[in-house]
C-alpha positions in Angstrom: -14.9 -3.2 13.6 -18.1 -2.3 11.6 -17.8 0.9 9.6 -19.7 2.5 6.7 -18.0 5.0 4.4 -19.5 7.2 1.8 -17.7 9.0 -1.3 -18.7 12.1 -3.0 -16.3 13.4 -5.4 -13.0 12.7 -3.9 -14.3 13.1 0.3 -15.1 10.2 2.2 -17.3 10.0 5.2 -18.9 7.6 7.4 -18.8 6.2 10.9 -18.8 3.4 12.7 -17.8 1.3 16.2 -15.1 -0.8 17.2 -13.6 -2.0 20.6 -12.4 1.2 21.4 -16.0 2.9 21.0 -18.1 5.3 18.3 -16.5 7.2 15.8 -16.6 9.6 12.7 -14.7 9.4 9.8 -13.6 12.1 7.4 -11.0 12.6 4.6 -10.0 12.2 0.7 -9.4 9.6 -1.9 -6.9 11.2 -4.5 -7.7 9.0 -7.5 -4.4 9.8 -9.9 -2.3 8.3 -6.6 -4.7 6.0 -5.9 -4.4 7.6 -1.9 -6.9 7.1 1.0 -6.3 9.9 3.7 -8.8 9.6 6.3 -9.0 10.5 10.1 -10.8 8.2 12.2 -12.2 10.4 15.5 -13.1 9.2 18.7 -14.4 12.2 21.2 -10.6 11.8 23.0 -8.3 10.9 20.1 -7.8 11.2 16.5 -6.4 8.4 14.4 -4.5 9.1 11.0 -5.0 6.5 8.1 -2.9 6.9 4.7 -3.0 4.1 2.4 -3.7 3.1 -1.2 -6.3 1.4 -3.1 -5.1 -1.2 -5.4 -9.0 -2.5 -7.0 -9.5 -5.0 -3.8 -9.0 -3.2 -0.9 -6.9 0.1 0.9 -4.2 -0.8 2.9 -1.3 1.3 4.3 -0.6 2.6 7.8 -2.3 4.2 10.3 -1.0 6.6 13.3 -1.9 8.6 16.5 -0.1 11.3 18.9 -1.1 12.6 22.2 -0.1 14.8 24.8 -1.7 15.1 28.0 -0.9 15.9 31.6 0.3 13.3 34.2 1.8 13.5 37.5 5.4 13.6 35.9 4.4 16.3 33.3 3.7 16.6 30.1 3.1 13.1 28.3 3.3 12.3 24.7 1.7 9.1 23.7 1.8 7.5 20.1 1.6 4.6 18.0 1.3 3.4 14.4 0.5 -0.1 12.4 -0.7 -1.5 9.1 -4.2 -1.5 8.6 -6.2 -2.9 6.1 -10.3 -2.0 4.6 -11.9 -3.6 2.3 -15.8 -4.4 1.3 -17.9 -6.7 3.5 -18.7 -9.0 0.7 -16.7 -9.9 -1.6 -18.8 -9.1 -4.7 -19.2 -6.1 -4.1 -16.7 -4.3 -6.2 -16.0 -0.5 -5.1 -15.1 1.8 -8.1 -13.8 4.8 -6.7 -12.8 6.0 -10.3 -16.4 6.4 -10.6 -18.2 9.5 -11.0 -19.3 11.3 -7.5 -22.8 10.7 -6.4 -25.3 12.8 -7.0 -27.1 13.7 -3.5 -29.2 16.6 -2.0 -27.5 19.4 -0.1 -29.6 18.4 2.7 -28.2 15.3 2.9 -24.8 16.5 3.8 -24.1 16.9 7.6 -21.6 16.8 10.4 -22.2 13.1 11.6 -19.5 14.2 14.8 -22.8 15.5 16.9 -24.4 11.7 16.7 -21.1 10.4 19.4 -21.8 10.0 22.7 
């Protein structure tokens, strides 16, 4: 998986591909719990992520339900695991106590429209 994450103030955004396909990420960091809330969406499912950032990396869990329509009826279809992010190198040290970025309103867009 290769994804790149942004923080402004306490949202986080980015996107990024994996084996499954493109996808957007959205969601909060909650400093005073040290919390990472993020949904991870594909353009057929949308995958939960709570964990906690301990000064090396976020890990915690990460679920999905769905419900679609089969030949037997309606279908729910879910699943959940660990998960784990951290930087790509090493060295670099995220603070996410740090103070919010300072960046243009015109930088600021819905990234979802850029998915196939």
């Amino acid at each position: 998986m290769s994804v790149s994450l942004s923080f402004v103030g306490n949202a986080i955004a980015g996107r990024g591909t994996d084996v499954d396909g493109a996808f957007s990420i959205d969601g909060e960091y909650f400093p005073e719990f040290h919390r990472f809330m993020v949904e991870k969406r594909y353009k057929a499912l949308v995958t939960h992520y709570d964990g906690r950032w301990d000064g090396q990396l976020v890990a915690g869990y990460w679920s999905y339900s769905v419900l679609y329509v089969s030949e037997e009826g309606v279908v729910t279809d879910s699943d959940k695991g660990p998960f784990e992010l951290w930087p790509l190198e090493h060295e670099q040290e995220l603070d996410l106590d740090a103070q919010p970025l300072a960046l243009p309103e015109s930088t600021h867009r819905d990234i979802s429209e850029d998915l196939p």
